[in-house]
C-alpha positions as CSV (number, residue, x, y, z in Angstrom):
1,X,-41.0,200.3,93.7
2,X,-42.5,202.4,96.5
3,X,-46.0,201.4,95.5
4,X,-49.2,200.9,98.0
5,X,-52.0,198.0,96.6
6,X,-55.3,198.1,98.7
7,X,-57.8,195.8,98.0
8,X,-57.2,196.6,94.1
9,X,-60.4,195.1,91.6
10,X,-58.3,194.7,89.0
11,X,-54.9,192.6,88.9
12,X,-51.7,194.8,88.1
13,X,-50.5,193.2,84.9
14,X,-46.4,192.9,83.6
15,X,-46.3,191.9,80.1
16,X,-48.5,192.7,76.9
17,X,-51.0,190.2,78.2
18,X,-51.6,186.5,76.9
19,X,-53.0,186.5,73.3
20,X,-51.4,185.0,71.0
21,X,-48.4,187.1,69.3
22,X,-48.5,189.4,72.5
23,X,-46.8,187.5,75.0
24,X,-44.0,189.9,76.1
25,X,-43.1,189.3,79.2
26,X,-40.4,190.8,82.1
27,X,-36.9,189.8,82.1
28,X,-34.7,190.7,85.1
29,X,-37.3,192.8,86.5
30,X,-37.8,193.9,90.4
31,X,-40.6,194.5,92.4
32,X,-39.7,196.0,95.7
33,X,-40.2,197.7,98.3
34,X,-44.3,197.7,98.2
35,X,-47.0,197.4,100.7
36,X,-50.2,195.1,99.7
37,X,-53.3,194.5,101.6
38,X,-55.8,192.3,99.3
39,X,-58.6,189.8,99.8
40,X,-58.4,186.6,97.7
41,X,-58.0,188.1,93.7
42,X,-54.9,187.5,92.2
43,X,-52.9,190.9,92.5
44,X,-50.2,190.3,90.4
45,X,-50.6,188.6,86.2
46,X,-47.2,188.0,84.8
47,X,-46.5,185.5,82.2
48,X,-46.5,181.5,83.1
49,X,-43.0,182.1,84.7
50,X,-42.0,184.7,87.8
51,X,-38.2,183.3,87.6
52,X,-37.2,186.5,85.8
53,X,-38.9,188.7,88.3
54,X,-36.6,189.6,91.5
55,X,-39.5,190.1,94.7
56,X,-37.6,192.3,97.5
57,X,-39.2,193.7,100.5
58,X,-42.4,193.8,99.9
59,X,-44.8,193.5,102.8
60,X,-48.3,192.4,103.5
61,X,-51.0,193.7,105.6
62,X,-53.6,191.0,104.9
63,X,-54.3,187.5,106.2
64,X,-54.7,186.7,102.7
65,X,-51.1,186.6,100.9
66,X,-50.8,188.4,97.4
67,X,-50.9,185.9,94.6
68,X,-50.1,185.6,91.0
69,X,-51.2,182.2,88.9
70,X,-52.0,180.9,92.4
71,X,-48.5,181.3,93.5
72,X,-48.1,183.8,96.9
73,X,-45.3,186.8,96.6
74,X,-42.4,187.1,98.8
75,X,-43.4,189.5,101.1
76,X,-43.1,189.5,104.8
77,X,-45.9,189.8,107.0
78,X,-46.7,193.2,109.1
79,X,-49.2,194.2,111.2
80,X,-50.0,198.3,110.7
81,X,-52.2,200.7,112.6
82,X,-54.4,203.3,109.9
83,X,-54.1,206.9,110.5
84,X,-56.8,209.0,108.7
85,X,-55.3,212.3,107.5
86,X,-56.9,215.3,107.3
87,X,-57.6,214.6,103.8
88,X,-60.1,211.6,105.0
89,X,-57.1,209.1,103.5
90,X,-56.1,206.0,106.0
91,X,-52.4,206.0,105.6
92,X,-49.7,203.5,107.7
93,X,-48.7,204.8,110.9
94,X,-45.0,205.0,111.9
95,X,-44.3,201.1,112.4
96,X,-40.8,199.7,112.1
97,X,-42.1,196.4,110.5
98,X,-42.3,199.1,107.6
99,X,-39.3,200.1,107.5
100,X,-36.7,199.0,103.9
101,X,-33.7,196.8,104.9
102,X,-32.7,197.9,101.2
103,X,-31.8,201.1,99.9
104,X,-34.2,202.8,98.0
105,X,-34.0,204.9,95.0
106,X,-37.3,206.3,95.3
107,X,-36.8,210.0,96.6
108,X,-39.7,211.6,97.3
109,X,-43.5,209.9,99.0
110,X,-46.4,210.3,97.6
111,X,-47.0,213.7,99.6
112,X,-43.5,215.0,97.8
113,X,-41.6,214.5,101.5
114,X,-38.1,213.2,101.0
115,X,-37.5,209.6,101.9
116,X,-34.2,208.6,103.5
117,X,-32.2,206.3,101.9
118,X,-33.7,203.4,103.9
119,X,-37.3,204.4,103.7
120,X,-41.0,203.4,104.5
121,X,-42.0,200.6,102.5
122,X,-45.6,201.7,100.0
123,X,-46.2,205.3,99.0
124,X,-46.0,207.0,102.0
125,X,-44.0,208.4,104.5
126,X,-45.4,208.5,107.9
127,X,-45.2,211.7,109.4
128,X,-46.0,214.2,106.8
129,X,-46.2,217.9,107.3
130,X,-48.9,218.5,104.4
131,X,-50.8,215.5,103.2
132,X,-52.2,215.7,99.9
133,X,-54.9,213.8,98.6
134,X,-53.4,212.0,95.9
135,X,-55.0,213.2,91.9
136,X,-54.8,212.0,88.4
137,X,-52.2,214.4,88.1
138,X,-50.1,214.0,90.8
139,X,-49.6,209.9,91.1
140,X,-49.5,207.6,88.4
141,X,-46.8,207.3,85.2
142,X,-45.2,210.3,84.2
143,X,-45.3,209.7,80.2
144,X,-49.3,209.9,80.9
């Protein structure tokens, strides 16, 4: 949830991958509530099915329209203005095309600013008091 893909080189991958004997893949998983902007590369590899997989409110910046195995995402369509910080990072202006129709159990942005229960849709947001420059240390999984 919460997560902001721009123009990624590599595909974000669900599963143990496709060799033989290491075909794991999700089962009544969600993806919500993230932003995407891509050219044409597939941003998404699952396994040969995405029934399993719930897609809710995600959005998409980009004329091209997030794939997986040639199949698009649900994600709606926005149009969004970029704001560089004083950290030099573009970041999505205030925009109600942005803005979750779903709760969100996500509590903090990436900055650390609290999110209301019906926040920004990607990593940010808008408005923050002290923008950080996002680190090694300070995005990515926890058990790192």
């Amino acid at each position: 949830m919460n997560n902001t893909v721009i123009d990624c080189y590599s595909s974000l991958e669900i599963g143990a991958g496709e060799k033989p004997g290491r075909q794991v893949y999700p089962v009544n998983s969600l993806i919500a509530q993230n932003l995407f902007s891509t050219t044409n590369r597939e941003i998404l590899r699952t396994g040969p099915d995405l029934s399993s997989i719930r897609f809710v409110d995600n959005a998409n910046v980009s004329e091209a329209l997030p794939h997986a195995k040639d199949k698009p995402l649900k994600c709606r369509q926005v149009k969004v203005t970029w704001q560089r910080d004083p950290t030099g990072l573009l970041r999505p202006d205030a925009n109600e095309g942005l803005r979750s129709s779903v709760a969100s159990s996500v509590m903090e942005d990436i900055d650390g600013d609290p999110r209301p229960q019906y926040s920004t849709i990607g990593c940010d947001e808008p408005g923050s008091q002290n923008p950080m420059f996002p680190t090694k240390q300070t995005v990515g999984p926890q058990w790192k």
